[in-house]
C-alpha positions as CSV (number, residue, x, y, z in Angstrom):
1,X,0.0,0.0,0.0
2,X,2.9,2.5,1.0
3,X,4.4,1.8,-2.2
4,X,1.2,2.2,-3.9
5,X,0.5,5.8,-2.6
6,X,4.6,6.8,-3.3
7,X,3.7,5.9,-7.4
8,X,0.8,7.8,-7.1
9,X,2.2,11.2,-5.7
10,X,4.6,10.4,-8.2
11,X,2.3,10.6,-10.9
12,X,0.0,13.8,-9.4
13,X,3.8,15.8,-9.5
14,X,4.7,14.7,-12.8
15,X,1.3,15.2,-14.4
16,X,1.0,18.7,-12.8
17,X,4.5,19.7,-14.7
18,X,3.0,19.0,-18.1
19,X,2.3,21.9,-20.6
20,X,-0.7,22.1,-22.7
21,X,-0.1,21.0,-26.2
22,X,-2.5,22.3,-29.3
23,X,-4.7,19.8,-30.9
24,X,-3.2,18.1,-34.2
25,X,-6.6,19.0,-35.7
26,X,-9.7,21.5,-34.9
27,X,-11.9,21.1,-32.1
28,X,-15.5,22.9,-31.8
29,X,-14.5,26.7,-30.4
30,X,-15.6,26.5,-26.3
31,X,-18.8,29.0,-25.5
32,X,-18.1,32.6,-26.3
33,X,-16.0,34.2,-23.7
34,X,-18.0,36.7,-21.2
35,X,-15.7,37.7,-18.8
36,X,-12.2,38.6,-18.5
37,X,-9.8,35.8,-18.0
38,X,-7.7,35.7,-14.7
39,X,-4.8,34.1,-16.6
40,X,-3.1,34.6,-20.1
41,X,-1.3,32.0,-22.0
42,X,0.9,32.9,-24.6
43,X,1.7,30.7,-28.0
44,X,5.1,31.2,-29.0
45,X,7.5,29.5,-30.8
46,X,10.2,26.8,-30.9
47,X,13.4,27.0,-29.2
48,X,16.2,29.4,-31.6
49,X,13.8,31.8,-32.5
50,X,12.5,35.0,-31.7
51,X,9.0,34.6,-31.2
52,X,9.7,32.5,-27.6
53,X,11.5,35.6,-26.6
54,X,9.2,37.8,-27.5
55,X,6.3,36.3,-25.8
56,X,7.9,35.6,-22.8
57,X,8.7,39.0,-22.9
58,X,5.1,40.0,-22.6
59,X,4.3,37.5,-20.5
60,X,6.5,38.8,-17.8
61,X,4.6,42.7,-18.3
62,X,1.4,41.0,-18.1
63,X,2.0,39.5,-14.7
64,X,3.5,42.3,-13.4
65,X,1.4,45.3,-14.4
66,X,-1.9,43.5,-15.3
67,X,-3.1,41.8,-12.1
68,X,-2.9,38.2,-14.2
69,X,-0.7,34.7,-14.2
70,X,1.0,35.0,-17.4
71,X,3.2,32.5,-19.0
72,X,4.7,31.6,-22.6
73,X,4.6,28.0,-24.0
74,X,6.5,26.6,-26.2
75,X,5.1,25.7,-29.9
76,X,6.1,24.9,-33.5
77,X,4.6,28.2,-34.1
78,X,2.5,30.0,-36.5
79,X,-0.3,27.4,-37.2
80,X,0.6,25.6,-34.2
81,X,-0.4,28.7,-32.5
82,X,-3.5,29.6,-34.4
83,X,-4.4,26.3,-33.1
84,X,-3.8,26.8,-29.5
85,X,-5.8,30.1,-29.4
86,X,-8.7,28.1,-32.0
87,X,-9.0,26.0,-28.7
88,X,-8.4,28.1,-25.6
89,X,-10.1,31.2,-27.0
90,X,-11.1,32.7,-23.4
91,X,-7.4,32.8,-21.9
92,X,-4.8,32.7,-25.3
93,X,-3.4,35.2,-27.2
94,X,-0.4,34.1,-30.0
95,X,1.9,35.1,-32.5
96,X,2.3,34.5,-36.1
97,X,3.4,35.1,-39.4
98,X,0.6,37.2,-41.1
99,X,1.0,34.2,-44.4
100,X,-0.4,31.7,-42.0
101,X,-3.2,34.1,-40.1
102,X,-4.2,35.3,-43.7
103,X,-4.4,31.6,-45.4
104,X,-6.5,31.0,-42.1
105,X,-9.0,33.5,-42.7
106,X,-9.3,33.1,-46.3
107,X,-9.7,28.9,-45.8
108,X,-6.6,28.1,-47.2
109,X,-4.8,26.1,-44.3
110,X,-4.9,22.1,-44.4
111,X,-4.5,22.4,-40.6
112,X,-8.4,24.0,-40.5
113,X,-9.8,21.8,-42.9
114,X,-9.3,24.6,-45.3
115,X,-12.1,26.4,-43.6
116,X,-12.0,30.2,-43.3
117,X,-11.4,30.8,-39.8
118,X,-13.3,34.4,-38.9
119,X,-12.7,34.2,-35.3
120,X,-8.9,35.5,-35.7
121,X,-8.6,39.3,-34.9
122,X,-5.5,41.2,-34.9
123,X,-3.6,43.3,-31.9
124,X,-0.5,44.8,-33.0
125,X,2.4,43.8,-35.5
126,X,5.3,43.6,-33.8
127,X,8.1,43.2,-36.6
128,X,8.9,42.0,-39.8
129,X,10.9,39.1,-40.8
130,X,13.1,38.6,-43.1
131,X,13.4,34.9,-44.1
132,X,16.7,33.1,-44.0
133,X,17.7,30.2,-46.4
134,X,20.8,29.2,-45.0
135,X,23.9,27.1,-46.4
136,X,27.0,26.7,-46.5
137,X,29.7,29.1,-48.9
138,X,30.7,26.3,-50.1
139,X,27.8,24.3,-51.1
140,X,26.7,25.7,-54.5
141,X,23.6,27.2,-54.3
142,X,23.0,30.6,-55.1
143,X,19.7,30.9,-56.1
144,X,16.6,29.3,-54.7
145,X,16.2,27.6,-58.2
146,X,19.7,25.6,-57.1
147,X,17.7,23.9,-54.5
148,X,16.7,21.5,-56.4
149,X,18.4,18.2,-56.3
150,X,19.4,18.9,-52.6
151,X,18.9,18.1,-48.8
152,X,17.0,20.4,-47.4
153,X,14.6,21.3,-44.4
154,X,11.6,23.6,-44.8
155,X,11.2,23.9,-40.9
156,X,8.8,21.8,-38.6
157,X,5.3,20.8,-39.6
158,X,3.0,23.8,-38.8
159,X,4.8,27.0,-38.3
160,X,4.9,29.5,-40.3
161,X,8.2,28.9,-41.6
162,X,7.1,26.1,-43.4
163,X,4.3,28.3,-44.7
164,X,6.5,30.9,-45.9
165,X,8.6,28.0,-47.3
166,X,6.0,26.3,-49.3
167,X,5.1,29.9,-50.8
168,X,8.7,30.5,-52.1
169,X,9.2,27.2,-53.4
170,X,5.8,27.2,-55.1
171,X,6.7,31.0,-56.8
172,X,10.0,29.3,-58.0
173,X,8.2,26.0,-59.4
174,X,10.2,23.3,-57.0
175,X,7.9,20.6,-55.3
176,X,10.0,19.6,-52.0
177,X,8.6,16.0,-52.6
178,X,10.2,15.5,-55.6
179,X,12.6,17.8,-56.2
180,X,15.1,17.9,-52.8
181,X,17.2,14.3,-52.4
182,X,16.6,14.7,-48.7
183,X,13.3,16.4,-46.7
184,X,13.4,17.3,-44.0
185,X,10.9,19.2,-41.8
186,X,12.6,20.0,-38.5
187,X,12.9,23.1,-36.3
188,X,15.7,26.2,-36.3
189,X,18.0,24.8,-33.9
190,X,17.7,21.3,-35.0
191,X,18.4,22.7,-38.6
192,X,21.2,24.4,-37.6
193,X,22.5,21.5,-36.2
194,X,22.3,19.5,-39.7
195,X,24.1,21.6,-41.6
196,X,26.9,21.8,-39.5
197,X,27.3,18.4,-39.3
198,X,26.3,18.1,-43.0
199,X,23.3,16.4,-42.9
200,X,21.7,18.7,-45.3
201,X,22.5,21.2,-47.9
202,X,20.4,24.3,-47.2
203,X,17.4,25.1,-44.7
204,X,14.9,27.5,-44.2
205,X,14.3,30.1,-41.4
206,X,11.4,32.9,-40.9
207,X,13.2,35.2,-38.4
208,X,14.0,37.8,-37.1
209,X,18.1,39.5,-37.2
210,X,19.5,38.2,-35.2
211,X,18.4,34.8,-35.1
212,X,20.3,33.1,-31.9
213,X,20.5,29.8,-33.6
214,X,21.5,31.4,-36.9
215,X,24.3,33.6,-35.3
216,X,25.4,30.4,-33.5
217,X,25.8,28.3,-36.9
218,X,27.6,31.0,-38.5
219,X,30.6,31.1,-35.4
220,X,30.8,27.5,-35.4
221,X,31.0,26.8,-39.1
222,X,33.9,29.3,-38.9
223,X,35.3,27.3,-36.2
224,X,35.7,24.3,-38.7
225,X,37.2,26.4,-41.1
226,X,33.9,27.1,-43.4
227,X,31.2,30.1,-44.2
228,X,27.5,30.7,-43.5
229,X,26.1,31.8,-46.8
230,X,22.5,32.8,-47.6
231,X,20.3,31.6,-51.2
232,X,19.0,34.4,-53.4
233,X,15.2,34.8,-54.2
234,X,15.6,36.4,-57.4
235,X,12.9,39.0,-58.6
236,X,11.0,36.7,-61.0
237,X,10.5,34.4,-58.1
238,X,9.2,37.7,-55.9
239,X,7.2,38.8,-58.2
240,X,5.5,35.4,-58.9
241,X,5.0,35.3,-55.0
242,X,3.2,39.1,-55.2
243,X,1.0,37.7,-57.7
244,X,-0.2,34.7,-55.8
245,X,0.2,36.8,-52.6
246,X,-0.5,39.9,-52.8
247,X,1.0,42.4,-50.0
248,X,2.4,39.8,-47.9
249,X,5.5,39.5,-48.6
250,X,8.4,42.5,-49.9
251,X,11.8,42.3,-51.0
252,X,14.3,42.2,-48.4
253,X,18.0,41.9,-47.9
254,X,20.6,39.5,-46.2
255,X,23.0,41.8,-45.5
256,X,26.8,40.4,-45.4
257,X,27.2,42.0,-41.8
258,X,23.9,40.2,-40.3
259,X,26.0,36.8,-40.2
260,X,29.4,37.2,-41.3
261,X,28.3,36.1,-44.5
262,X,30.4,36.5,-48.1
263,X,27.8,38.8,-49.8
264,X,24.4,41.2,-49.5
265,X,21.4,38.4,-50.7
266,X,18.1,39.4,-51.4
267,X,15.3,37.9,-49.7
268,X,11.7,38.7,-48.8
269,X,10.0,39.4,-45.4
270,X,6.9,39.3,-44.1
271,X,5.2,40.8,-41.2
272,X,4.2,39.5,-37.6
273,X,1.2,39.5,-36.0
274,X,0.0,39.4,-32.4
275,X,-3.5,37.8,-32.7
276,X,-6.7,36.6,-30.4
277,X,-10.2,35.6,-30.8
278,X,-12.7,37.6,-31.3
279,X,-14.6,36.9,-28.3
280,X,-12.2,38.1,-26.1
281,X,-13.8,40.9,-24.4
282,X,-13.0,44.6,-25.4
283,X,-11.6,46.0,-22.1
284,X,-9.5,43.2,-21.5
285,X,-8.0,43.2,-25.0
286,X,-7.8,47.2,-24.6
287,X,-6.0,47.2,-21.1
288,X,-3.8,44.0,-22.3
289,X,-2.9,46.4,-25.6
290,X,-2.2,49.5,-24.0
291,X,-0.6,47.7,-20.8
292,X,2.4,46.4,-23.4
293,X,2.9,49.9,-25.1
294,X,3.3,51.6,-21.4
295,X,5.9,48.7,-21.1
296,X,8.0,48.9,-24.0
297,X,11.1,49.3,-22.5
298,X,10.8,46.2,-21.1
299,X,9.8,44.5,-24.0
300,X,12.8,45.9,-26.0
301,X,15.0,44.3,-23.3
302,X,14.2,40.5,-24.2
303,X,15.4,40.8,-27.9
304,X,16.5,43.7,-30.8
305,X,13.6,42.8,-32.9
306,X,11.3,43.6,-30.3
307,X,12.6,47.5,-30.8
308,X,10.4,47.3,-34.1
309,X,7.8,47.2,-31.9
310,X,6.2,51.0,-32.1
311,X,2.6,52.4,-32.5
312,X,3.1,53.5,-35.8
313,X,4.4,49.9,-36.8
314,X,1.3,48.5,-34.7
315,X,-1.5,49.1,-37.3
316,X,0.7,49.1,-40.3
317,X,-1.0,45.6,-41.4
318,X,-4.0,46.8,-43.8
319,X,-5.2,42.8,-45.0
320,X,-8.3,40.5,-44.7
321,X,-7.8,39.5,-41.1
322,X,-9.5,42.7,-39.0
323,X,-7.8,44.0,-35.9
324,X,-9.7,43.9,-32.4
325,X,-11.7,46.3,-31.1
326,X,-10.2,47.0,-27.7
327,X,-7.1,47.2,-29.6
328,X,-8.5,50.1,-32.5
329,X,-9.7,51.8,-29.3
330,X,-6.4,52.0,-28.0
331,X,-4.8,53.0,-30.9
332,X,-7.4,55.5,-31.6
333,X,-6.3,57.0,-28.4
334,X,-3.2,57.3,-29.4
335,X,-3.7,59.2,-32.6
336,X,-2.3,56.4,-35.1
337,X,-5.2,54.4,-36.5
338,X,-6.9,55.9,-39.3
339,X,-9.7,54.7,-40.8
């Protein structure tokens, strides 16, 4: 019996240090929200990237200056996260890549049954991001269009790296199925880790600069003697992706001094979002909005992309996907949103 109740007090501990995890497919939204929440869960990102950083940035404003328990968990991102807050609408705000929130709205994402999703509702944009394909100096590849016939990772199954990836590669006419030797669909830091070790030829990476895991590959590649490069999207491939996208995504560069790279690259980035659902009631979202731009200086602390953060860049996001109304109030307040 006493070793029965030790395995069971075992079990209560262990079970209580679990995080939540989004479903692998949709679940019926909850009833509407009608009350603020007492706590705030934040979906982030994977491990390497910005978006963990970022959000555990607000997190920490949140439970100091807004009288809740705040925390950021760790996801695989952008439609990862779009999941999370699809599930736990009353008490979850995320972050993504506006590709994935607009393919959401517009019924475009696998992961909701290709059903438009008009629940999302923008905060604030935070910052752009430029996406990275990373290689090696030495491998070869120049161009996106070189990919082909190579290893290469598009990032981990649902975040908006993948998203971003898939666009590009579609623009250029390359089917990662049959066109790359070697798939792989793994995270920054795991991505990283292949092609130092050589494992694969090129990956991709929607981030902000610096990216920690990116900055890391770069010194130790040097370390054994060798060069982080960065592949081209050329204009015919940017201006397919405008036609099939239009607005989401601009040219962009790599610049040479980002990563210790041999040459300027162009790329494109895309913007950010900070998103909820709709439901979540007005004064809440209002006080959560205006509680992180009385903060910023804290914010700016966790990471250098967060400085993009401004309330001019806040509402600069004019797509499908409408913006909050607790947020427009604030704004409004402030003088910068314009109808």
């Amino acid at each position: 019996m006493l070793v029965f109740l030790a395995l069971l007090a075992i079990a209560i501990v262990l079970s209580g240090c679990q995080q939540p995890s989004p479903p692998a497919t949709p679940t019926p939204t909850p009833t509407p929200v009608t009350q603020a929440p007492s706590s705030i869960t934040i979906a982030s990102g994977t491990v390497g990237g910005v978006y963990i950083y970022y959000c555990s940035g607000l997190a920490s404003i949140y439970s100091k200056y807004l009288n809740v328990s705040a925390n950021a968990v760790q996801t695989k991102a952008s439609v990862d996260n779009l999941l999370y807050v699809y599930k736990s609408p009353s008490d979850t705000i995320g972050i993504a890549l506006i590709k994935s929130v607009d393919d959401a709205w517009t019924g475009k994402l696998a992961a909701f049954e290709n059903k438009s999703q008009n629940w999302i509702r923008v905060l604030w944009v935070p910052y752009s991001t430029p996406i990275h394909i990373v290689t090696r100096a030495d491998s070869g590849i120049k161009t996106v269009y070189d990919l082909k016939g190579k290893r290469v990772s598009t990032s981990a199954p649902g975040s908006g790296t993948e998203v971003d990836a898939f666009a590009i590669l579609s623009a250029a006419g390359i089917d990662p199925s049959k066109d790359f030797t070697v798939w792989q669909r793994i995270g920054a830091k795991e991505s990283a880790d292949a092609l130092l070790d050589d494992k694969i030829d090129a990956y991709f990476w929607s981030g902000t600069i610096p990216t920690a895991s990116v900055s890391e590959l770069a010194t130790n590649l040097k370390q054994r003697g060798k060069q982080i490069a960065f592949v081209e999207v050329p204009n015919d491939v940017v201006k397919k992706l405008n036609e099939m996208y239009p607005g989401l995504y601009v040219p962009d560069v790599m610049k040479k001094e980002f990563y210790g790279s041999p040459a300027d690259v162009q790329t494109v980035s895309t913007l950010n979002v900070i998103f909820c659902h709709k439901d979540l009631p007005e004064e809440f979202v209002y006080k959560l909005v205006k509680t992180t731009f009385e903060h910023l200086d804290e914010l700016y602390a966790v990471h250098p992309a967060a400085k993009q953060t401004t309330l001019e860049n806040a509402v600069v996001y004019k797509g499908n996907v409408p913006y909050h109304p607790g947020a427009i109030k604030f704004f409004k307040e402030k003088g910068v949103w314009k109808e």
